[in-house]
Structure formats: structure tokens, C-alpha cells
ZAMARGU-4260 file (C-alpha; in steps of 0.2 Angstrom, whole numbers, plus 5000, padded with zeros to 4 digits):
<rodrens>
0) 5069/5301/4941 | 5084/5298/4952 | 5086/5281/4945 | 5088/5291/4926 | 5098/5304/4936
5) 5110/5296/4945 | 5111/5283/4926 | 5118/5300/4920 | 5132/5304/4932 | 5122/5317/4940
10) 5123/5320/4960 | 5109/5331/4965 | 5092/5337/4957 | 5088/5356/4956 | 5073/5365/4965
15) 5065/5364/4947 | 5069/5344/4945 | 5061/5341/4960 | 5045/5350/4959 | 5043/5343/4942
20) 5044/5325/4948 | 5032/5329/4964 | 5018/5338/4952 | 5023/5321/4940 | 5019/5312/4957
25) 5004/5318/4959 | 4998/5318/4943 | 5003/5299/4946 | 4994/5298/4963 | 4979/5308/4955
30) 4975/5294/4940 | 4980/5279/4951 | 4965/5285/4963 | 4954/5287/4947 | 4959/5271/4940
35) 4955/5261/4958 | 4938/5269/4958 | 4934/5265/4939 | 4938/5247/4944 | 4928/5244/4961
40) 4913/5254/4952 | 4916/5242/4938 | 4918/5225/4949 | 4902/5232/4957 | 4894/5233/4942
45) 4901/5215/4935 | 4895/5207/4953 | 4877/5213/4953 | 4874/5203/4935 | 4862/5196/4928
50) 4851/5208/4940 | 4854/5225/4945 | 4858/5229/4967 | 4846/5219/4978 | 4835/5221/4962
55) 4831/5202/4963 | 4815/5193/4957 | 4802/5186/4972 | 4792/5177/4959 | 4796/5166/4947
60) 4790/5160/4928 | 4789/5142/4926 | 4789/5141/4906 | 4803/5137/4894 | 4812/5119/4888
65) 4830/5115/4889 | 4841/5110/4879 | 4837/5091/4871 | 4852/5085/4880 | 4852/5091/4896
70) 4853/5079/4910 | 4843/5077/4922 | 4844/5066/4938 | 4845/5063/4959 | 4861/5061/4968
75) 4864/5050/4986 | 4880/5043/4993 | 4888/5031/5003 | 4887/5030/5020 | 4869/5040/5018
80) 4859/5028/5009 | 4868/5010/5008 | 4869/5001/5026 | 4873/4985/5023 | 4886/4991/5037
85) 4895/4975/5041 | 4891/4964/5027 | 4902/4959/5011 | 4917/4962/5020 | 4915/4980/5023
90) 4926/4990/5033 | 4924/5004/5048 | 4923/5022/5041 | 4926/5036/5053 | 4906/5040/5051
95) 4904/5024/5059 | 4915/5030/5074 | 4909/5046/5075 | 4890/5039/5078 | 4895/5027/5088
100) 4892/5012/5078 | 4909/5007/5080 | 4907/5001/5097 | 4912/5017/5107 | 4903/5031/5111
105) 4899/5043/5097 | 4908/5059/5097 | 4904/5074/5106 | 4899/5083/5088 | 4886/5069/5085
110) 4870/5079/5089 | 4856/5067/5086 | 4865/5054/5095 | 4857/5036/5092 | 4855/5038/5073
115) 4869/5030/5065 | 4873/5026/5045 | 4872/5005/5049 | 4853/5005/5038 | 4849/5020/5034
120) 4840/5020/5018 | 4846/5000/5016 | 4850/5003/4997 | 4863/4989/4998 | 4845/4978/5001
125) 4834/4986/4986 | 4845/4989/4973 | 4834/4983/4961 | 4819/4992/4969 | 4827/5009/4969
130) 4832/5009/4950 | 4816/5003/4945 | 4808/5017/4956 | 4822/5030/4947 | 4815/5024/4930
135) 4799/5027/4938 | 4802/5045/4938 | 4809/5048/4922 | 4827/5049/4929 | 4840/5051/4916
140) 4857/5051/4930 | 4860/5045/4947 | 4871/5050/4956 | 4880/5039/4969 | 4896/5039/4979
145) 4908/5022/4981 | 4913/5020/4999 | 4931/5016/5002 | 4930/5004/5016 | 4918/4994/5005
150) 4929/4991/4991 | 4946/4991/5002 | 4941/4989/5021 | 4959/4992/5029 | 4960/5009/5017
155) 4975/5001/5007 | 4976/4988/4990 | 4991/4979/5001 | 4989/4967/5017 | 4979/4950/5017
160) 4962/4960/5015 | 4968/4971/5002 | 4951/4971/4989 | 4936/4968/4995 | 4927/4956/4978
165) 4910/4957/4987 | 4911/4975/4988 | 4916/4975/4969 | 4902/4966/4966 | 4887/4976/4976
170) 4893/4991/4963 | 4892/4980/4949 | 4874/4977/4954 | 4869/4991/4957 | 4875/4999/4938
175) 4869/4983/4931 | 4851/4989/4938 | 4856/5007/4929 | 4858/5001/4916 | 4842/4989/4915
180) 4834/5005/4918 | 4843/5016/4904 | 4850/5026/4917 | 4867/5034/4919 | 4879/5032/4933
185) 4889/5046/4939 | 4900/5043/4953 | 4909/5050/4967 | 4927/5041/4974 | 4924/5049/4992
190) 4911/5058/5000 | 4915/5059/5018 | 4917/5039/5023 | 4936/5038/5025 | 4941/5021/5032
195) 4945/5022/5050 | 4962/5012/5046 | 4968/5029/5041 | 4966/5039/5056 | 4976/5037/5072
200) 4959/5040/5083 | 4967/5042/5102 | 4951/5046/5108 | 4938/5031/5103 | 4953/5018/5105
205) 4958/5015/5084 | 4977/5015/5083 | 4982/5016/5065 | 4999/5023/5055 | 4991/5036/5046
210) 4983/5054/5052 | 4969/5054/5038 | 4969/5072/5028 | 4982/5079/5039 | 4994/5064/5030
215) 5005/5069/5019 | 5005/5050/5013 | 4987/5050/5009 | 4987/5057/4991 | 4996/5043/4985
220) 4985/5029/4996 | 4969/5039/4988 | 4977/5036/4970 | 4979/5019/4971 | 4960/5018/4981
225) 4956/5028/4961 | 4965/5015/4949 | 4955/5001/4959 | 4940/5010/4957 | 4946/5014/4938
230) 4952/4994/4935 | 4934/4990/4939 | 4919/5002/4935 | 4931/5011/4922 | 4921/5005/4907
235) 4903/5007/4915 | 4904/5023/4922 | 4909/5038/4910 | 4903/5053/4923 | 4917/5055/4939
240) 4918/5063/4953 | 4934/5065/4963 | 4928/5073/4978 | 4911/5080/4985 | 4911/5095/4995
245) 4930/5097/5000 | 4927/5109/5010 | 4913/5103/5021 | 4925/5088/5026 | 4940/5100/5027
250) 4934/5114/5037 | 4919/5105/5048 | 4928/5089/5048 | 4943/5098/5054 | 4935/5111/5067
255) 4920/5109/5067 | 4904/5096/5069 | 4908/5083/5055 | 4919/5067/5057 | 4934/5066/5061
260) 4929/5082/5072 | 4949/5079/5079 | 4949/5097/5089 | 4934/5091/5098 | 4946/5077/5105
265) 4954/5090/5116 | 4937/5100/5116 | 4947/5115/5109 | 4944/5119/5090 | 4951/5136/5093
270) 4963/5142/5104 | 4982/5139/5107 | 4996/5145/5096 | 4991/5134/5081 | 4973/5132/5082
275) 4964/5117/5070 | 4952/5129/5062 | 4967/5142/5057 | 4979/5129/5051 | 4973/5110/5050
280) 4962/5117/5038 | 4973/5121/5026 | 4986/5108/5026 | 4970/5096/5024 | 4964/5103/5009
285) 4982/5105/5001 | 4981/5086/5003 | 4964/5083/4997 | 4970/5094/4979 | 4986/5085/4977
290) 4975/5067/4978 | 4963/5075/4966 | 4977/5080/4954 | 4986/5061/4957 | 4968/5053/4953
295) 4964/5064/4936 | 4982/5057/4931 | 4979/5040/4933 | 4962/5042/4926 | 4968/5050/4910
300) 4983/5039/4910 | 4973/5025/4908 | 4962/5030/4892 | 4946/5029/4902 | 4932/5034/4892
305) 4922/5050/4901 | 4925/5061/4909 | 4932/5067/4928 | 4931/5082/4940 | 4927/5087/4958
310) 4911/5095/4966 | 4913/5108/4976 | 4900/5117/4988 | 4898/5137/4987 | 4882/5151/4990
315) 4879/5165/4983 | 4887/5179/4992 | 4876/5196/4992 | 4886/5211/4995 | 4876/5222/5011
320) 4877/5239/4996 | 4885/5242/4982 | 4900/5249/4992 | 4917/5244/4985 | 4922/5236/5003
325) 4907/5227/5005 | 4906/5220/4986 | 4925/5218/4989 | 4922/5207/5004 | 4905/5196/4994
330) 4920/5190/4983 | 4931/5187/4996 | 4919/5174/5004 | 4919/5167/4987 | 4936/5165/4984
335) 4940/5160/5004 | 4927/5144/4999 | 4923/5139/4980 | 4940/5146/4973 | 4950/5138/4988
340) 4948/5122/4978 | 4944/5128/4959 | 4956/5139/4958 | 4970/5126/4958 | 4962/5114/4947
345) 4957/5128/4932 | 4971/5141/4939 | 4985/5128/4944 | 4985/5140/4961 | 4975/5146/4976
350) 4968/5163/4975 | 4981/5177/4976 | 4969/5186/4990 | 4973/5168/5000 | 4989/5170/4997
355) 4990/5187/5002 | 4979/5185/5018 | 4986/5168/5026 | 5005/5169/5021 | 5017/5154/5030
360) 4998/5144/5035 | 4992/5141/5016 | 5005/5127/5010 | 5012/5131/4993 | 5012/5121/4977
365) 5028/5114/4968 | 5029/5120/4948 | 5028/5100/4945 | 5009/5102/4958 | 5003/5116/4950
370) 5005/5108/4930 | 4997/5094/4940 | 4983/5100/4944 | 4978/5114/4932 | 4967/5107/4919
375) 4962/5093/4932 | 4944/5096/4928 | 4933/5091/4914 | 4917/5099/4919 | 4913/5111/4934
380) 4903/5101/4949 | 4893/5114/4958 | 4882/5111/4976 | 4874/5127/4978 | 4857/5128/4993
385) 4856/5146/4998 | 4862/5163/4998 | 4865/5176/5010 | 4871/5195/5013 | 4888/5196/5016
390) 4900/5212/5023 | 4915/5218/5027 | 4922/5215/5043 | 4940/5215/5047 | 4951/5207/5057
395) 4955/5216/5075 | 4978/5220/5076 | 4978/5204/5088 | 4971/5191/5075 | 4981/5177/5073
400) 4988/5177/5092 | 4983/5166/5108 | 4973/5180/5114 | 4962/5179/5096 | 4967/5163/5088
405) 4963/5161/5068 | 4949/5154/5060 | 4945/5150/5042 | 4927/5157/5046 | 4937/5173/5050
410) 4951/5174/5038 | 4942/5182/5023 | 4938/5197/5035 | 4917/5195/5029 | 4907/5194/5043
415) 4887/5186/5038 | 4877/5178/5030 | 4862/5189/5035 | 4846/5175/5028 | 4836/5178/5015
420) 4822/5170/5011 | 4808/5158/5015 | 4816/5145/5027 | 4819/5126/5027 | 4822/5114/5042
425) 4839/5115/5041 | 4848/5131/5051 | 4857/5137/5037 | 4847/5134/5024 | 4832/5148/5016
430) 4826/5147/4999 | 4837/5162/4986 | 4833/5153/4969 | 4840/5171/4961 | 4856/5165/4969
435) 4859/5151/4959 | 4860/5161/4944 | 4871/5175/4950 | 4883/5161/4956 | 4883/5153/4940
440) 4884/5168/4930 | 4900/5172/4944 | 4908/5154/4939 | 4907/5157/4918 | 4915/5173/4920
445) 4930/5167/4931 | 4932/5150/4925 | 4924/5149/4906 | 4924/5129/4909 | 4913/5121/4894
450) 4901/5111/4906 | 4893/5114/4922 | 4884/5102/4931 | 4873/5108/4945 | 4878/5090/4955
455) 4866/5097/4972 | 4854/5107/4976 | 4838/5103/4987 | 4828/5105/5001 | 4827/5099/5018
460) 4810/5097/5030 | 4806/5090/5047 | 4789/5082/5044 | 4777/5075/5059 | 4770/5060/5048
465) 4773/5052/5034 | 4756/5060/5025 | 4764/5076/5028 | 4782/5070/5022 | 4774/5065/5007
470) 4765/5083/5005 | 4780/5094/5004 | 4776/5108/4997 | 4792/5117/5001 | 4801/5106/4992
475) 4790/5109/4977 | 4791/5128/4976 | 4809/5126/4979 | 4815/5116/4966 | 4803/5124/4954
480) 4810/5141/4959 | 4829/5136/4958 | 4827/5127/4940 | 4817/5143/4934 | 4832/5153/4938
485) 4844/5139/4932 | 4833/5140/4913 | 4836/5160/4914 | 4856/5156/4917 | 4855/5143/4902
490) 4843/5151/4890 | 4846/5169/4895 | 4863/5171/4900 | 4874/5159/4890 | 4880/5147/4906
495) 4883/5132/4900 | 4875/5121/4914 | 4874/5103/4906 | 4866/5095/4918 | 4853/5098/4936
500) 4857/5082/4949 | 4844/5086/4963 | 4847/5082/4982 | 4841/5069/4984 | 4834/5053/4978
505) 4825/5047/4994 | 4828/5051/5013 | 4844/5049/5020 | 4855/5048/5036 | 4862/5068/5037
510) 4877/5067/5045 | 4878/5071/5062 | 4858/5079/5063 | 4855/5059/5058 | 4837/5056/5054
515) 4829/5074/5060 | 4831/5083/5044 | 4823/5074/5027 | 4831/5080/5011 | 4824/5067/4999
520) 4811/5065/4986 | 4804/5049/4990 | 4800/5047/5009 | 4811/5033/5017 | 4801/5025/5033
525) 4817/5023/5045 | 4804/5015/5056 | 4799/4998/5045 | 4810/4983/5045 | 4808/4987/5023
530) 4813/5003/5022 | 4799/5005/5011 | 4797/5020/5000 | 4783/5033/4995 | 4783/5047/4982
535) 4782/5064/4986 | 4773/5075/4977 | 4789/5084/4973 | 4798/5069/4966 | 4780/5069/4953
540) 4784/5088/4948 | 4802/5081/4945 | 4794/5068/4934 | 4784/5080/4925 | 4800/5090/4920
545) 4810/5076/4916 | 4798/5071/4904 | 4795/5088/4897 | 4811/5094/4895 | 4804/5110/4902
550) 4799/5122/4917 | 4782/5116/4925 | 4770/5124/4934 | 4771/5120/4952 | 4753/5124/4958
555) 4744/5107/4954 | 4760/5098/4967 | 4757/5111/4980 | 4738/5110/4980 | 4739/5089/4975
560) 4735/5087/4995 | 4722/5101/4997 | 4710/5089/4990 | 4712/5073/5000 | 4726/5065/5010
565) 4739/5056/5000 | 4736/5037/4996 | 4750/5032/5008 | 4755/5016/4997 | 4773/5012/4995
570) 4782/5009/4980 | 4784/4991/4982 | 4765/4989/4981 | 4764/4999/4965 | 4762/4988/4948
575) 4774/4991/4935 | 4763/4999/4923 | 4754/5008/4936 | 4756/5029/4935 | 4764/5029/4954
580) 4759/5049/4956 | 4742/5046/4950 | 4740/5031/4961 | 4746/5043/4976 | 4740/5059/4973
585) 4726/5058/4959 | 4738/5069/4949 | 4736/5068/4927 | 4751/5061/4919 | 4760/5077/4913
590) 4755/5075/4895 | 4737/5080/4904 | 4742/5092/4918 | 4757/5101/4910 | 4760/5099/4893
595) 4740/5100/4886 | 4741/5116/4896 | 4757/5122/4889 | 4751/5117/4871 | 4736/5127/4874
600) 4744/5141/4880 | 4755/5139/4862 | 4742/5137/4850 | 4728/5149/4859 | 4741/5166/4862
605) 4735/5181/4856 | 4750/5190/4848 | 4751/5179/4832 | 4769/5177/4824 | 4769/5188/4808
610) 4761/5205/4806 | 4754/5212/4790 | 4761/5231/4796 | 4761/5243/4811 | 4745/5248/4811
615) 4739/5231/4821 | 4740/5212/4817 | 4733/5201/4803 | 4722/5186/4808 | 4730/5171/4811
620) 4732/5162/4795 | 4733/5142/4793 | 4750/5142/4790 | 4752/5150/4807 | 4740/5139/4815
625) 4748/5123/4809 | 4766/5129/4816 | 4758/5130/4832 | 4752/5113/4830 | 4769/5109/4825
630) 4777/5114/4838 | 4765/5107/4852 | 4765/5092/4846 | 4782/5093/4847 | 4780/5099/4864
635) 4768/5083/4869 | 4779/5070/4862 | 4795/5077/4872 | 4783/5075/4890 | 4780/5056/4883
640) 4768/5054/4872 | 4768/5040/4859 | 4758/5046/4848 | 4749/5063/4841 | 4738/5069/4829
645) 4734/5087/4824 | 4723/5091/4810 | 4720/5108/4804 | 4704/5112/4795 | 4702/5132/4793
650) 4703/5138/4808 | 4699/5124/4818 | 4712/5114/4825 | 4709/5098/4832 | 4722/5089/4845
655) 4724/5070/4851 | 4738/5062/4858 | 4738/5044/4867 | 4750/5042/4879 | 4755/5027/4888
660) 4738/5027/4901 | 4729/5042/4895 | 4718/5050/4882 | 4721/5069/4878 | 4712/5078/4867
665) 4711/5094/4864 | 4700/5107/4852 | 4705/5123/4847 | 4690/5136/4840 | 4696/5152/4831
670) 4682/5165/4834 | 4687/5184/4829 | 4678/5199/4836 | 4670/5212/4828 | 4685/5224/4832
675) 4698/5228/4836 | 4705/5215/4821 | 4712/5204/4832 | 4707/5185/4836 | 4704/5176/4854
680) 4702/5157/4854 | 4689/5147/4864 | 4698/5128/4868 | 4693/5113/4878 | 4700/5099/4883
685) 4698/5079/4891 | 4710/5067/4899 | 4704/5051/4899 | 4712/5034/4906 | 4714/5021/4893
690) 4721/5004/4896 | 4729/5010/4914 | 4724/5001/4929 | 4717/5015/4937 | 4701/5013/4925
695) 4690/5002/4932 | 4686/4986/4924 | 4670/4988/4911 | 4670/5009/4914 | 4669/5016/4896
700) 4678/5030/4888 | 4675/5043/4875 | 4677/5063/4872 | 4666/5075/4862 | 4669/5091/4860
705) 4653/5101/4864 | 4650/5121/4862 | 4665/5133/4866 | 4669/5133/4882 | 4660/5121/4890
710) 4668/5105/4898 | 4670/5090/4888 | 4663/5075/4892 | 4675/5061/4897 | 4665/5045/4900
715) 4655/5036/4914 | 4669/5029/4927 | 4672/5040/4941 | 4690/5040/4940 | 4688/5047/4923
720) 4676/5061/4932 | 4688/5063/4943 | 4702/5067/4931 | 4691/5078/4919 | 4692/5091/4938
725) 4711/5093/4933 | 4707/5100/4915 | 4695/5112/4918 | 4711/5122/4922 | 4712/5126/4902
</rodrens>
């Protein structure tokens, strides 16, 4: 108002003037207040979905296909799985250093100190064994990491080592053992194992010309590390990865209990005037976006077919109530860690509540950096474990001062995560399979990327033998749980998840807890001079899905040891055509086990598809019975089948199907009561080895339906006997 009067020529406002523009103020005041508590009521409404406050499931439902071409697979990487550490002209990483395998002492954040990367899971050893184990288990992606110091041991293209051609080459092996297998590759540039020619390391004794992340040269040696990559497995591999997990090699690497761990060289991660875990942090990952943005340039600029991206690591956030602070501070922790990194690549900038909280200590982007790097993803790459209960907690007046030195961990002003969930051997990690579709559901609403490709997810155990590695039952209810929820997202919700890349393929080396904790699949002996591998029961669920296309019940993997002890035989003993999970843990092939059941369940529901009127429902008609049929045959052939046969006569439907090593069939009796008018059906079932080598030699085989409801007789061999126990679940 004084802006209009002085505009005017006018000098001073009358009594009236001014209590018109105060009663204006509030007015102002009054629906500014109102509008701020519509908006946190509605971001508190938006967070909550798909479920309502702390209204989230604690079981789950384990029915429903996916899409025909979602992908399905296992991830590993480098330093983790490989070994083969000084062989074909390999360099020295900084995991190397940190474990102490370099020739120094291992670093003081190397916990299980004594276990170092060098073997590990000796995949540079069993290529071919691995993939033919993959193909084993249905896999249709692997997921695997390159490792710099393979491919360029002294970190740069220049100088007399420059490209490493036997590095080249043990990649080139591996995807020509893919692609034997009909499997896809999907690969990652870096995924933790810088070469230790890039890091000035004062403390182990490794001069060098560069500081690693904190370089400001390193984008541009990291783009020309990609084109190599490009020049060479360009036209093989049409599914990249930039970078895993940024911000695990940031942060931790930076401050914490991950390599290079440089504060712990002076045994101070947080104090001074310009503490590592307040500042390093940032000016690392500012680095790590611009390499990313140089890398999807020369990626595109070279016409590679496929596409490119990053995966970045992130949990759901619970908000402690529904309070506009503590739902304020859930997305905080959100922003401060996933959107760190994506919003520069789908935004072209960091978060503004970043760049409100950190000012002068979060580096800015140039105009040229942010075109650069918005649009510098082709897909979403999610690892996502856990979840937790967040709130908000802020910052004392003396944050940011010697007296209370910044930390990222204390930057977003959200104090937690408060566990939730059953718990797994690793400290941070409890099972919140709901999470993962409130994450998911958070990512489509912010981002609206076409794909997202759940790129880890997985569960970790500390087993006392190998029987009981191979037994994990946790990791069966987890991962059915978390792909149950990841259905409801797709199916239910509209989140275009493309793809589900478990962690991981078999055993591994975890970083700096070494070989305490076991994420994989397969059980990896650490202890044998062959590394040799054994199917978990959870890698035979995975299987079972795979082949499917579908949710699968969990309870015959968690029970598949209640029976009897595993068959502790590795893979290397198995024959080709041999069904590795029923040599291990007598469990039917999932035409038997999973899908018979779920084609039962189809053709034998009570509520039947069409309804003559209100009053109640008309008898199932042929017509409905042989779209039943349709669809379960359907259902059989996607689990692997190869054949199926369903015959309707009236209202008796008879089922076969030959698989690969096993007989199914299945009878179907419609019998309607006397009232109400409504019809129940009375089924049977067999599952009979054919020409597998579980079936003895000379054992006979055949199936006759008897009376309703009795078991079905499925020949004289006792394997046969023993398998005909699985059905009498239908």
C-alpha cells in the first residue's frame, strides 16, 4: 500500500488508510495460515499412500502374475565376487588397501579384519559354472559390476599400462557365458573398487597425483574409464549402470567405516572447523554427479544401443504421527539421501530444502551442469532393504561450530530410524516389505520416470553350518514378502517397476564386516580351495517365481528343511538335466508345487464369473469351466511346462501337463449340493517323475484318478511316493 501510495505522489497515509491495510494484513495472515495447514494436512495425507497412518499390513498374499515382460534376476559386483586379485594384469583398488591386502595393515574401519576381497567368491575362476548355475534358476538378468583397476590398473587410458586386454577379455567371457545361457547382462562402471592410483593414501604408504572423489579432475578420468568400457562391451550390454549406491561411498567412504575411510587417517571424522562428514561429503558427491553426467554424454554420444542410469540406495521413512513436523522431517530424510543424487539427474538440481539447510557447504551447479545432468537417466535404479520411524529433531544454535561440528547424519534435522520388523544379521537391517511400496509409490509421484528397476533388495544371515546356510528361512519369507508388496505397487498402484534384481546371486565378501554376514542365494564355502556352491532353498522359491511369472507361496521353502536335512551337494556335482532343488531339498518342480496348486485354486473357486441375477449365482456352465482351463493352462505353461492338455466333458474337467522331468495331472469333479444353488468341486492331483534322474532305473509310473477326494496313485518307486506327500496339499 505504500508502494501504490508513495506511486501516487502521496506523503502519508490517514488513520483510515492504515487500518484498512492492517485488517488487509490480517486477512492476509489469516488465509496464509489456513493455506499452510491445508498443505501439511495434505502432504500428510499424500505421504501415508497406498496405506493409511501406521495402517500397514503384517501379512502378506502371495498370489498374482506380473507383467510377461518383467525382469527378473540377481546382482554381484566386483571386488565381492571376482578375486582373481592379481591376475590378468589387475590393479590395486582402495578395497584392497583398506583390508589389507595391499601389503599394509588394513585400516582401522576394517572390522573383520583378516578377510579381504583377493578370492572371495572366485567368480574370475567359474565363470562358466556360475552362468550355468543362473540358467539353473530360471535367471533372466545378472547383474554385475566392471572393476576399474581390472580394465585400467593405474586408473587412467594413458602411461605404458594404460588398457589392461586381459581384463577386456575376462568380461568378454563372462557375457559370452550369458549369453550361452540366454541371460542378460546389466552392468555397473563402479561399485566402490576405485584404483588406488587415484588416491594420495599418506597413511598405508601409496603416493599418487590424485585425491580420489574429493578430485576435482576425477569426472573427466571417470569419462574416459566409461568410453573404454563403452568402446568394448558397448554392443553386448544394453542395461548400464553409472554408479551403485553414491551415497554409501560418499558418506561412509568419506566419514565413516567404508574405504577410503580418510577421516579415520587422522582418527577424527567429526570435529574441527571443517569436519569430513559436514563437508567432504558433499564436495564428493558433486563430483561423483558431474562423472555421471560426463559418462551419459558419451554414452549417448556414441549411439550405444540401451539404455543408462545410476542406482541409488534409499528406506522408507515412517513419519513418528501424522504431525506436520514429524511428516515434514520423514521427507527430509528422503530428500537429504535419495533426492541428494536424483534430483539432479531428473530435476537438473539438488533439493531446495539442501540448498536451504547447507548454504556455502553444498557446491553449486553451472547452467551448462545442470542441462548436463537433468535427463541423465533412462530408468530409475532403486536399492531399497528396510524401513524405519523417523522424527523431528532440530539442530541445537551451536550446530555447525567446533563446539558441534556438522554432520550429514545431522543436517536434515531427523533424528531415527526407530526398527521395525523382524530382524536380520545385519545391525541396520529388519524386514518392512510395506516399505518398499510406499517408497515406490513416493519415487512415481516425485519423479514420474517411465521404468524402475528394483536393482537390490535382499537379506542377510550369519549361519553356524552350511546345512543351516542352505535352510534360510528368513530369506524366504523376506523376499516372498517384499515381492508381494512390489506386485501390489505394479498391479495395484500403477508404479512402473520393470524389473526386481535380488541381492544376491551367491555369498560374497561384505565390505568391511568381510565374510560374517551371508547375503546370497547360493551358499559360497569360503573354506574349500573350489569355492563350491549349494542352492538355498530361497534361490528354489526364486526359481519357482521366475518361471511363473508370479507370487508363490512360501510355505513349502520354509518347511523344505522340517522334513529332513538338506542334500548338502554342490552344484558342480549336479547333472545338467538334473532338478538341482529337487536333488537338495526333495522340493516338486513348480509346475507341481506352485502352479498345479494355483490352477486348482482357479478352476476349483467358488464365486464363478457371471451371475444369472442378484438373487444368488447360476451353476458353473461349460463355457465358464473351459475359461478356467484356458487360463490355467496358460498359467502352467508360463511356470515351464511344454506341454498341456485340458479336456472338458460336462462338468468334469480333466488336466495333464508334461513338464521337462515330471508328470502333473490333475482332475476336477463338479458336484452341486442340494442348496443353497451353488456348486463346490472335489479335485485331486499326481506329480510323477518321468524321464528325470531322480527316478530310479526300472521304477514304473502311472496316475489314475480314484473317488473324490482321495489321493491319487502315482506308481511303485519310492521317490514317486515321496513326491505324491507334496500334493496332498490340494
Amino acid at each position: 500500500q505504500r508502494r501504490r501510495a508513495s506511486h501516487r505522489g502521496v506523503r502519508s497515509c490517514s488513520g483510515q488508510a492504515r487500518a484498512m491495510a492492517h485488517h488487509a494484513a490480517g486477512r492476509v495472515l489469516a488465509m496464509a495460515l489456513v493455506a499452510s495447514r491445508a498443505l501439511a494436512e495434505l502432504a500428510s495425507t499424500t505421504w501415508q499412500l497406498p496405506y493409511e497412518f501406521h495402517q500397514f499390513p503384517h501379512t502378506y498374499e502371495h498370489d498374482g502374475s506380473f507383467p510377461t515382460d518383467f525382469v527378473w534376476g540377481l546382482g554381484t559386483s566386483s571386488y565381492q565376487v571376482e578375486g582373481g586379485f592379481a591376475e590378468g594384469g589387475r590393479g590395486l583398488s582402495i578395497w584392497d588397501v583398506f583390508t589389507g591386502e595391499g601389503g599394509t595393515p588394513p585400516n582401522p574401519g576394517m572390522q573383520a579384519k583378516g578377510d579381504t576381497g583377493a578370492v572371495s567368491s572366485d567368480q574370475y575362476h567359474h565363470v562358466s559354472e556360475d552362468a550355468r548355475l543362473m540358467s539353473a534358476l530360471g535367471l533372466k538378468a545378472y547383474r554385475f559390476s566392471i572393476a576399474w583397476p581390472r580394465i585400467l590398473p593405474r586408473g587412467t587410458a594413458e602411461g605404458p599400462e594404460g588398457v589392461s586386454m586381459e581384463g577386456v577379455a575376462y568380461y568378454h567371457r563372462l557375457l559370452d557365458a550369458l549369453e550361452e545361457h540366454g541371460i542378460e547382462p546389466m552392468a555397473t562402471l563402479y561399485h566402490w573398487d576405485l584404483p588406488q592410483a587415484l588416491l594420495n593414501d599418506t597413511l598405508h604408504g601409496y603416493p599418487a597425483d590424485y585425491a580420489g572423489w574429493l578430485d576435482p579432475r576425477m569426472p573427466a578420468l571417470f569419462e574416459k574409464y566409461a568410453r573404454v568400457c563403452f568402446q568394448h562391451f558397448g554392443h553386448r550390454v544394453k542395461f548400464w549402470s553409472t554408479f551403485n549406491e553414491p551415497w554409501t561411498f560418499v558418506y561412509l567412504g568419506h566419514s565413516g567405516s567404508h574405504a577410503p575411510s580418510l577421516c579415520r587417517w587422522s582418527n577424527s571424522c567429526r570435529s574441527g572447523n571443517r569436519p569430513p562428514a559436514g563437508y567432504d561429503v558433499y564436495v564428493a558427491a558433486h563430483h561423483v554427479l558431474l562423472a555421471h553426467g560426463r559418462a551419459v554424454a558419451a554414452f549417448r554420444e556414441g549411439a550405444h544401443d540401451g539404455v543408462i542410469g545410476m542406482s541409488n540406495n534409499c528406506d522408507w521413512k515412517e513419519p513418528l504421527s501424522p504431525s506436520a513436523e514429524h511428516v515434514a522431517a520423514a521427507e527430509r530424510a528422503i530428500l537429504f539421501q535419495l533426492s541428494w543424487f536424483a534430483d539432479p539427474m531428473w530435476r537438473g538440481d539438488y533439493p531446495q530444502e539442501m540448498k536451504d539447510r547447507l548454504g556455502a557447504r553444498l557446491p553449486a551447479f553451472t547452467p551448462e551442469e545442470q542441462a548436463m545432468l537433468k535427463g541423465s537417466a533412462d530408468y530409475f535404479g532403486l536399492n531399497t532393504y528396510t524401513g524405519g520411524v523417523v522424527l523431528e529433531a532440530p539442530n541445537p544454535p551451536d550446530y555447525n561450530t567446533p563446539q558441534h561440528p556438522a554432520d550429514w547424519s545431522e543436517d536434515s534435522g531427523v533424528s531415527g530410524s526407530i526398527a521395525l520388523g523382524p530382524k536380520a544379521a545385519s545391525s541396520w537391517l529388519y524386514s518392512v516389505p510395506w516399505g518398499l511400496r510406499k517408497l515406490t509409490n513416493w519415487i512415481n509421484r516425485r519423479y514420474a520416470p517411465a521404468s524402475i528397476y528394483i536393482t537390490e533388495n535382499g537379506w542377510s544371515d550369519a549361519p553356524a553350518t552350511r546345512a543351516e546356510g542352505m535352510c534360510d528361512r528368513g530369506r524366504v519369507e523376506y523376499l516372498a514378502n517384499y515381492t508381494s508388496e512390489l506386485h501390489k505397487a505394479v498391479l495395484h498402484d500403477g508404479v512402473p517397476i520393470k524389473g526386481y534384481i535380488a541381492w544376491s546371486f551367491v555369498d560374497n565378501f561384505e565390505w568391511a564386516l568381510g565374510f560374517t554376514e551371508r547375503f546370497g542365494l547360493v551358499y559360497v564355502d569360503h573354506d574349500s580351495p573350489g569355492r563350491e556352491r549349494y542352492v538355498k532353498a530361497s534361490a528354489c522359491m526364486f526359481r519357482d517365481m521366475i518361471r511363473a511369472n508370479s507370487l508363490v507361496r512360501p510355505d513349502a521353502y520354509v518347511h523344505a528343511c522340517d522334513a529332513r536335512a538338506p542334500r548338502e551337494v554342490s552344484f558342480n556335482h549336479v547333472q545338467e538335466r538334473e532338478d538341482v532343488c529337487a536333488t537338495t531339498f526333495g522340493l516338486a518342480p513348480p509346475l507341481a508345487a506352485e502352479a498345479g496348486l494355483q490352477a486348482a485354486a482357479l478352476l476349483t473357486r467358488s464365486e464363478p464369473p457371471h451371475h444369472s441375477d442378484r438373487s444368488g449365482a447360476q451353476p458353473h456352465t461349460p463355457e465358464d469351466i473351459r475359461q478356467r482351463a484356458d487360463r490355467a493352462m496358460l498359467l502352467v505353461l508360463g511356470a515351464g511346462g511344454v506341454a498341456a492338455i485340458v479336456v472338458v466333458v460336462s462338468k468334469k474337467v480333466l488336466f495333464g501337463v508334461r513338464a521337462r522331468h515330471w508328470d502333473v495331472g490333475l482332475g476336477i469333479l463338479a458336484s452341486p449340493k442340494a442348496a443353497p444353488a451353488r456348486h463346490t468341486w472335489h479335485y485331486c492331483a499326481t506329480a510323477t517323475p518321468n524321464s528325470s534322474p531322480v527316478v530310479p532305473a526300472g521304477g514304473s509310473r502311472q496316475h489314475a484318478t480314484a473317488g473324490t477326494g482321495q489321493t491319487i496313485a502315482t506308481g511303485t518307486t519310492s521317490e514317486a511316493s515321496t513326491h505324491s506327500k507334496e500334493m496332498e496339499l490340494l
